[in-house]
C-alpha positions as CSV (number, residue, x, y, z in Angstrom):
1,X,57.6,-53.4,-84.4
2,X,55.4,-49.7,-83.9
3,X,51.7,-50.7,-82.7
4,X,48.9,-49.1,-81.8
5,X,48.3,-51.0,-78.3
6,X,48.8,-48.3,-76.0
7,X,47.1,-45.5,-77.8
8,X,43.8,-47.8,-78.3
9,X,44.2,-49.1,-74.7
10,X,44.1,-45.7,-73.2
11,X,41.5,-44.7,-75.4
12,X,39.4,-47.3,-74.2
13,X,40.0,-45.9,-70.7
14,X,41.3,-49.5,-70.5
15,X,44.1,-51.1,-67.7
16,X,46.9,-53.1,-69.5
17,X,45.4,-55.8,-66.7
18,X,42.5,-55.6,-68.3
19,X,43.2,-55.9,-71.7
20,X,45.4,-59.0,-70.9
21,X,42.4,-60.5,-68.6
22,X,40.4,-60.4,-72.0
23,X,43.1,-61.3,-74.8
24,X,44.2,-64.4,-72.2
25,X,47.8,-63.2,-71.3
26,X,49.7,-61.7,-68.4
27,X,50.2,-58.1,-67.7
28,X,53.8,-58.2,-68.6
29,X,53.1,-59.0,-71.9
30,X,50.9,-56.4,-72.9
31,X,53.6,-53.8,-71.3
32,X,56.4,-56.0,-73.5
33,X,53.9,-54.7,-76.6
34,X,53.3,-51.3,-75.8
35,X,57.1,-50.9,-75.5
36,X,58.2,-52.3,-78.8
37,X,59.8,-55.0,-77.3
38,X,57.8,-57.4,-77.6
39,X,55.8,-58.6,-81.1
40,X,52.2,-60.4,-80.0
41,X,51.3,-63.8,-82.3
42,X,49.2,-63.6,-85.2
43,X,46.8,-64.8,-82.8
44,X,47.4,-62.4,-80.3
45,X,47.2,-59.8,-82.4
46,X,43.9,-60.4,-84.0
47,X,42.8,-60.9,-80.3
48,X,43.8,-57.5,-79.4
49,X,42.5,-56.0,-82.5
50,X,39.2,-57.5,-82.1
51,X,38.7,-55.9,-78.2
52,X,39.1,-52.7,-80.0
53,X,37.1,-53.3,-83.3
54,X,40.2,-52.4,-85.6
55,X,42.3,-54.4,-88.4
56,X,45.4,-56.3,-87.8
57,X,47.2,-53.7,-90.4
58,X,45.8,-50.8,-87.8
59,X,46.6,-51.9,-84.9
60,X,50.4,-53.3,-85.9
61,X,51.0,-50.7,-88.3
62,X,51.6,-52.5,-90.8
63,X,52.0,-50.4,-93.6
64,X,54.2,-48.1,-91.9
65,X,56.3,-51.3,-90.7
66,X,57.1,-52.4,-94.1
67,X,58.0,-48.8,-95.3
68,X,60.5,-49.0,-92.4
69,X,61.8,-52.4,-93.3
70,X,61.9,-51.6,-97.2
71,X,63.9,-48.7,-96.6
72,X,66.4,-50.8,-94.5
73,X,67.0,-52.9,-97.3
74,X,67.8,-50.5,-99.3
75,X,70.6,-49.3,-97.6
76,X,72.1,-52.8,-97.5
């Protein structure tokens, strides 16, 4: 799933260390993120959204996401 966790990270002049330090998680994970590879909890998400004063559908991309999805489905 696209996100916005990279680009607000390095905005922030933030480490991926240190965003994991705050949102309670390990450095790995915060790469898995940024890399698409990985899609955070709810909870985890609303975590990392609040250290950068955004909305959950901002920072995961929602709308985007569903345009993607929908337009899968539509070729099924």
């Amino acid at each position: 799933m696209k996100n916005k966790v990279r680009e607000l990270r390095a905005a922030a002049g933030m480490t991926q260390q240190q965003l994991a330090d705050l949102v309670h998680v390990s450095s790995r994970t915060i790469i898995s993120i940024e890399k698409e590879q990985y899609n955070p909890s709810l909870l985890l998400a609303y975590r990392i959204a609040l250290v950068f004063g955004v909305s959950l559908e901002e920072l995961c991309c929602l709308e985007e996401n569903k345009e993607l999805e929908d337009k899968e489905y539509e070729n099924i």
